[in-house]
Structures are given as structure tokens and as C-alpha cells.
FIGU-52471 format. One record per residue (C-alpha): residue in three letters; x, y, z. Coordinates in pm, whole numbers, plus 50000, padded with zeros to 5 digits. Example, Ala and Ser with C-alpha at 12.3 -4.5 7.8 and 13.67 -1.06 7.14 Angstrom:
2
ALA512304955050780 SER513674989450714 
***
This chain:
420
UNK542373724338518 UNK544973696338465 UNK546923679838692 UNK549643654638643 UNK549733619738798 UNK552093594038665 UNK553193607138327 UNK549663611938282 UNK547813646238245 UNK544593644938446 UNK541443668338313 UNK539163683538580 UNK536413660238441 UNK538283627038548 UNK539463641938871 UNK535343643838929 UNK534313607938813 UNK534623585139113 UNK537803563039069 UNK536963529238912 UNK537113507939252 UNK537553465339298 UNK534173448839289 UNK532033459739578 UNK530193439539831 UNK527673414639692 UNK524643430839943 UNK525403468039917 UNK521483470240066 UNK522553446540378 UNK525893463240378 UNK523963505540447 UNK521573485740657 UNK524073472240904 UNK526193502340835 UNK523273524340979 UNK523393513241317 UNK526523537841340 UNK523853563641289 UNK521753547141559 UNK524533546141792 UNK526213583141706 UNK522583597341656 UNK520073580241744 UNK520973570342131 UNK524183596042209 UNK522243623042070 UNK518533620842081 UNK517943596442375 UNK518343623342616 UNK515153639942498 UNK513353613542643 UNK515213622443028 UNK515573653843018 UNK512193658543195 UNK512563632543458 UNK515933647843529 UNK515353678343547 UNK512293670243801 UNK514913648444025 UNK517933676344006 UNK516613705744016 UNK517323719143666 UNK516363753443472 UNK515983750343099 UNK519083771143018 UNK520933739943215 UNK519223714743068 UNK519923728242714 UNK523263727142791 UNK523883693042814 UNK522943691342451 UNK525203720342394 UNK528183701442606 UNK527343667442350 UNK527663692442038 UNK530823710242162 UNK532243675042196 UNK530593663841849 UNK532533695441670 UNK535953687641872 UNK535343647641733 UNK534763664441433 UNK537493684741352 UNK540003657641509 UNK538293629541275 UNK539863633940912 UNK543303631641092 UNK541933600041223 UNK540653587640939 UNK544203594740760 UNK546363573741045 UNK543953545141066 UNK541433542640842 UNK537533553140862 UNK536363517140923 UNK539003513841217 UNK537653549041348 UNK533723541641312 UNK534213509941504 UNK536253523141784 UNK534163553841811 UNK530963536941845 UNK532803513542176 UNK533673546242310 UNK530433560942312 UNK528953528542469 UNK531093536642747 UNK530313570742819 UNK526823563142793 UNK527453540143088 UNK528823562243253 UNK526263592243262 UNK524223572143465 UNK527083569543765 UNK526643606643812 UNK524463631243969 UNK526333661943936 UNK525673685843657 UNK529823689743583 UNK530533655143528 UNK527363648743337 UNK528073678843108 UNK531743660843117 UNK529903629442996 UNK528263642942695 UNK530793663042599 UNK532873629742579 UNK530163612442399 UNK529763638342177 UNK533483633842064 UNK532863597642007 UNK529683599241833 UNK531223622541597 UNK533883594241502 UNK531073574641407 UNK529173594641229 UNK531263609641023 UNK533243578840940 UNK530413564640866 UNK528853585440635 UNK532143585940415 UNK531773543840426 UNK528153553840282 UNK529633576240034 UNK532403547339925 UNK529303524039935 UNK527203544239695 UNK530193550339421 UNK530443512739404 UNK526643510339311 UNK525653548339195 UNK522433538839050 UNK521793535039384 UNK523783557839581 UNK521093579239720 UNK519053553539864 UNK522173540740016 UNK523263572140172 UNK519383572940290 UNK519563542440465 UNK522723548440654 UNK521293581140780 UNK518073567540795 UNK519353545841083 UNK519513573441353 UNK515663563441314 UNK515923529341461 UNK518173545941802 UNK515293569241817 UNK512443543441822 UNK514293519642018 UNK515103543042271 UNK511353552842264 UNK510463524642329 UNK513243513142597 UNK513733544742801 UNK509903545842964 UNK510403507243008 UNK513543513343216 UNK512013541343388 UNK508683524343503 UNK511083491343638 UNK513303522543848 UNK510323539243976 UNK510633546044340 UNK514543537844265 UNK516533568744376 UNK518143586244044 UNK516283558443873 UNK516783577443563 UNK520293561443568 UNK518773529843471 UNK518353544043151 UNK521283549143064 UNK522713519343150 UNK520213503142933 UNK520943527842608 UNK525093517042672 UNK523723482542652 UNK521573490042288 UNK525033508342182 UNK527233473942240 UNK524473454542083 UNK524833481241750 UNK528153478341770 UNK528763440841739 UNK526393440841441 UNK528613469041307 UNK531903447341318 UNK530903431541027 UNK530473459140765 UNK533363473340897 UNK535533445540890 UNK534543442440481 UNK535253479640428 UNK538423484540641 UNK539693455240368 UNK538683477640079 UNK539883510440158 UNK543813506340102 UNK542223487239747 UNK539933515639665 UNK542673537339773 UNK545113521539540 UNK542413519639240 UNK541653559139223 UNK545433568939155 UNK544653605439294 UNK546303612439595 UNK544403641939796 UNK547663666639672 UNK546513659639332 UNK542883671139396 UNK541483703939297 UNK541883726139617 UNK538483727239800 UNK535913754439688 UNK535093770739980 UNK533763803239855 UNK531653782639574 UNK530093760539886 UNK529473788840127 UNK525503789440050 UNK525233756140137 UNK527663760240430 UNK525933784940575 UNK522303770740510 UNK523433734840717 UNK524713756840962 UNK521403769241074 UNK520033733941034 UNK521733726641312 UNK520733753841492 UNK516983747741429 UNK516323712941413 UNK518633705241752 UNK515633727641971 UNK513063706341854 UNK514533673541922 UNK516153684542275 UNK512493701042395 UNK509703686342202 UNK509363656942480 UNK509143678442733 UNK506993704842566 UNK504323674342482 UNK504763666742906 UNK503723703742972 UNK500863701042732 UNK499593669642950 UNK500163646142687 UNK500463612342848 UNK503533587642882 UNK502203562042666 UNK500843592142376 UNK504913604542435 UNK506313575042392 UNK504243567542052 UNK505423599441940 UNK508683594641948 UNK508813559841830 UNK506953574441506 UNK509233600041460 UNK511673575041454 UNK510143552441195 UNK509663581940995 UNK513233586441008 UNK514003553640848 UNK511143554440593 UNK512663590140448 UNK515123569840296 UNK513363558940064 UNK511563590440026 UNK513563613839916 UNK516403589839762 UNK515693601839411 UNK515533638539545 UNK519383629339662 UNK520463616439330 UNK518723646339127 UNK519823675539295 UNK523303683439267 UNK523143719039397 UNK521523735739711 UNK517583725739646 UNK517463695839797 UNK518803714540165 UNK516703745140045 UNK513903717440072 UNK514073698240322 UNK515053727940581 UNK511743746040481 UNK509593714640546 UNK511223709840861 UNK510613747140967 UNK506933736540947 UNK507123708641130 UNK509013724741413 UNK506513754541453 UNK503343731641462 UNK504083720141848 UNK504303759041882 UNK501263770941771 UNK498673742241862 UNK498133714242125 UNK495543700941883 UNK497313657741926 UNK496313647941535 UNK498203679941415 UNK501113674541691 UNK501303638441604 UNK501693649841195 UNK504143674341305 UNK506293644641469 UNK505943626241148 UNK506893649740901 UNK509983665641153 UNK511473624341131 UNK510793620140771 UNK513153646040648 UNK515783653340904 UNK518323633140869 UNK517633636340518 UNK519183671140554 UNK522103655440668 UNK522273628340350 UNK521603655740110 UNK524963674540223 UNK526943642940154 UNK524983634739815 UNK526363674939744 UNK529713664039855 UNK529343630039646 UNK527983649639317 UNK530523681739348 UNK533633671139464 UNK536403646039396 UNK536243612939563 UNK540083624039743 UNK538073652939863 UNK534973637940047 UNK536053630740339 UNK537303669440378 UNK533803678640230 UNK531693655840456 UNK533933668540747 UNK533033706440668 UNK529683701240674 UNK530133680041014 UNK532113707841185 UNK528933739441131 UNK526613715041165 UNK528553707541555 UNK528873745141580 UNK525173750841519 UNK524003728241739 UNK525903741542040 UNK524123776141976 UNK520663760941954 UNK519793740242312 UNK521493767442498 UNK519313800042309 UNK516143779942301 UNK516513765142653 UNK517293803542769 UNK514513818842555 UNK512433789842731 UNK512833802443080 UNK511813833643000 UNK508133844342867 UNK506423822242653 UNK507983792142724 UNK509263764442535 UNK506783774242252 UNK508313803942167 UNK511753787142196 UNK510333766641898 UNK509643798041722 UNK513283807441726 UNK513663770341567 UNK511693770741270 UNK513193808441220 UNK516363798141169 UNK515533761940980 UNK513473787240696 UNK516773809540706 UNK518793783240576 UNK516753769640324 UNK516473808940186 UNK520553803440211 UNK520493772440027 UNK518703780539781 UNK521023800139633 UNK523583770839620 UNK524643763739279 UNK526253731639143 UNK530003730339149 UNK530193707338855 UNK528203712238522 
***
């Protein structure tokens, strides 16, 4: 395929090396680390943190599972809708512009879930902070992408770190919600407190994450200027080619969303204790930050579906331990291996982007994947939260989890490079 750009003709081999870009930041390590807090904030806190309340609240309101799941299905719905409105976005003001603006919204709406008691405007609330958190996170893992093509002997661990960061919201919120919860005790709705305190933590990312984005909102018209593609000049997007890989992230986020909405209070029916929970959790979230440097050679190797065929099957293991056994040491190694690949899931669909597509085309890629994983994530809290109230509890729930996490991976495994 040729295209012509400038009086010059363009072979499908240059339209796939990453445009030679303006020097890039001095600390591209400092820049993914602060960059990563959008992770925290769209991921780690909007997302996850309500794990840790859903038991308390559904003690203090009255909740089944099937409504408790949905509030993690309202936050997806709102995480696709950000997600299909955010390349539009990106296009009228930048993807630095809408990472910062979308991590100040969901600050806000995390404030304001704890104003509210009934289930419509709480659903309301994290279907509005699903929206936001979807700004960030997607416009953040395109930064990561930029970030790695400036320094691709490092671009893996890069894109690890920045999705490695939804592993600091998780420990800090494992560590912060019990806090906040012990100081409320005998507080009505105390749970509330909560989430006041998580808005708080999202601010606090969010001022750190002015600077990065400050320094990339200054490159992107440069970089911009530098590739001399313009996304009409790109080869059309590959849809058919991708589906394996499509379809295998889809079910990701069908699987892996069960486990993190309903492990906490799966551990609580077991009689695991608060301060046993809470060391779970925070573990889990470490893990999440170590996997970057785990499997960031795994990211820069595989330029087909193995690396997704991967990780998906080791997290289908992890999910179905909680299942089958109560046993703490094999629990506790569940929790571990569950944070050390999951959001490397998500980092090995933008290292496929990165590897397959041209750069004009990554955000559309990284948006694709964003958009089924959103839409698999609003099936999964709502089917494992009904399956839940039925027979068997949330254990078999899990079952359903790992089912569909070891679907995928057969899926992906059948993905085949786009580029030779």
C-alpha cells in the first residue's frame, strides 16, 4: 500500500514506523510515574475503591447482590459512554487537556457519592464517574503510548508503569477506606466518609498530574507536526484482522470486573478479618505496580495475541482460587497473582496497538479496545452479582469469572500480528 503525502509516495512500512518526534522529556521514568496516577485516579479509586464499601453499604441500605453489582455496571456504562465520546475529545482539545480535566471531574463525583443515600442517584454518581474516569484513562494511556515511541527500548516498561499505577489507588484506598470507616463508626451513613476521603486522594493525584500533562500538552501539536501523516492518510483500521484480540479483551472485562467488585466481600463471608482484608487488598495493589516490571519484556516481544492469551489464562486461575478454597495462604496467593497481571492485560492491548498500527491510528486503536472492554464490564457485576443471589453464592459467581477470563485467552490466542 502507498499513500501520497506531500509529493511524496508513502510505503506501508513507513506509515508503521513511529514518526521521528522532537526530543522527548529528559525523565521519561519520572514522566510514566507521575503519568500513572491517572490510572490511580480513573482505576484505582473510581473503579476499584468501591470494592472495599460495597459490604458496609449494602449492610446500612439494604442491598441484594444483583443491586450492588449494578453500581459497577452503572460506572462501566458511564466508562463506555466516556469512551466512545473521548477520541472526539481528544481531536478538539488535545489528550493532555482531556486527561487533566477528566481526572477533576471524577474528583467531584466521587464527592458527591457520599451526599447520597438513594440507590438512583448513587447509580447516577457512578455512572458519571465512570464517564470521567474513562477520559483519563484512555487519554492517558495514548500519553503512555507517545511516551514509549520517544524511548522504544523502553516502551513496555513505560506503558507498565502507567498502568501499573491503578496499583497505588488500590493500595491507598486499602489502606484509607477502613481508616475512614473506623473514625465514622457509630456515624450514621458513615460510609460517606469514605468517599469524601477517596475525592480528596483524587485532587491530591491530580495536582501531581498537572505537571506531566502540562509537558505533553506542549508536545503534541510538535509531535503532531513531526509525523507528517494526517489520520486520512493512514491505512484504514483492520477490524476483521483484530477481531481475535477484540473479542478476547472483551471477555477480560467481563471476568476480571467480578472478581474485583466481590472478592472483598466474599473474604467478609468467609470470616476473614478487617485487618487480614485490608492486607489483601493493599497487596493486590502492590502487585499491581510490581507487574510492570514483570511482564515489560513480555509487552515488547509479543506483537500478536499471546501476551492477552497469557495473561487472561493466569488471571482465570487466580479468580477461581477464592472459589474453590478458604484455605488464607492460597487466598492470599490468589490476591497476588490476580494484581500482578491485570492491568497488564490492559498494557498488552496498547503494546498490540503500539506494535500493529500506525502512530495516526492509536488513539482509534486504544479507543476500540476501551469501548468492549466498557461493554464487558457492564455484563459482568450485574451476571455475577445475580448468579450470587441465587445458589452457591458469590463462589460460584467467581466460577462464571474465570470461565469467561480462559475464553478469551482461547480467543486470543489465535490473534496474529498485523505487521510482519
Amino acid at each position: 500500500m502507498r499513500v501520497r503525502r506531500h509529493g511524496r509516495v508513502l510505503s506501508h512500512n513507513a506509515l508503521m514506523t513511529p514518526p521521528v518526534a522532537p526530543p522527548g522529556p529528559r525523565h521519561p521514568l519520572l514522566m510514566a510515574l507521575a503519568l500513572s496516577l491517572g490510572a490511580a485516579v480513573s482505576l484505582g479509586v473510581t473503579r476499584f475503591a468501591y470494592g472495599l464499601l460495597l459490604p458496609v453499604m449494602r449492610d446500612d441500605l439494604g442491598w441484594s447482590y444483583t443491586l450492588a453489582g449494578a453500581m459497577n455496571t452503572a460506572n462501566a456504562l458511564g466508562y463506555l459512554l466516556g469512551a466512545l465520546a473521548t477520541p472526539a475529545l481528544m481531536r478538539r482539545l488535545g489528550a493532555a487537556r482531556v486527561l487533566l480535566g477528566g481526572a477533576v471531574a471524577a474528583s467531584a463525583f466521587m464527592a458527591a457519592s457520599g451526599f447520597f443515600t438513594d440507590a438512583a442517584m448513587l447509580l447516577l454518581q457512578r455512572l458519571l464517574a465512570g464517564v470521567a474516569s474513562a477520559f483519563v484513562f484512555v487519554a492517558g494511556g495514548l500519553l503512555a503510548a507517545r511516551l514509549g515511541a520517544q524511548a522504544p527500548e523502553r516502551a513496555g516498561l513505560l506503558l507498565g508503569l502507567y498502568y501499573g499505577g491503578t496499583g497505588w489507588g488500590i493500595a491507598a484506598s486499602a489502606l484509607g477506606v477502613p481508616a475512614l470507616l473506623g473514625a465514622a463508626r457509630g456515624v450514621p451513613h458513615g460510609w460517606a466518609w469514605a468517599w469524601w476521603g477517596l475525592a480528596l486522594l483524587c485532587l491530591a493525584a491530580t495536582a501531581v498530574l498537572a505537571w506531566p500533562a502540562e509537558l505533553l500538552r506542549k508536545e503534541e501539536r510538535m509531535v503532531q507536526d513531526a509525523s507528517g501523516l494526517e489520520v486520512d492518510s493512514a491505512p484504514r483500521m483492520p477490524w476483521r484482522a483484530m477481531a481475535p484480540a477484540l473479542a478476547g479483551y472483551t471477555l477480560f472485562g467481563v471476568g476480571y470486573i467480578g472478581y474485583m467488585t466481590f472478592v472483598i466481600a466474599l473474604l467478609s463471608e468467609q470470616g476473614v478479618g478487617a485487618p487480614a482484608i485490608t492486607g489483601f487488598y493493599a497487596l493486590l495493589g502492590l502487585a499491581v505496580v510490581a507487574s510492570a516490571r514483570i511482564w515489560a519484556r513480555l509487552l515488547d516481544r509479543a506483537r500478536g495475541g499471546g501476551a492477552l492469551a497469557l495473561l487472561n489464562a493466569l488471571l482465570g486461575v487466580a479468580t477461581i482460587v477464592p472459589a474453590l478454597t478458604g484455605a488464607w495462604p492460597v487466598v492470599l496467593a490468589s490476591g497476588l497473582l490476580f494484581g500482578a497481571v491485570f492491568l497488564s492485560v490492559v498494557a498488552s492491548t496498547t503494546a498490540f496497538v503500539r506494535h500493529n498500527l500506525p502512530p495516526a491510528r492509536w488513539a482509534t486503536g486504544i479507543s476500540a479496545f476501551t469501548i468492549l472492554f466498557a461493554f464487558g464490564q457492564i455484563v459482568g457485576p450485574t451476571v455475577v452479582g445475580r448468579i450470587a443471589d441465587g445458589p452457591g453464592g458469590l463462589a460460584r459467581g467467581l466460577l462464571y469469572s474465570a470461565a469467561a477470563l480462559w475464553l478469551g485467552a482461547l480467543l486470543a490466542w489465535r490473534q496474529k500480528p498485523l505487521v510482519s
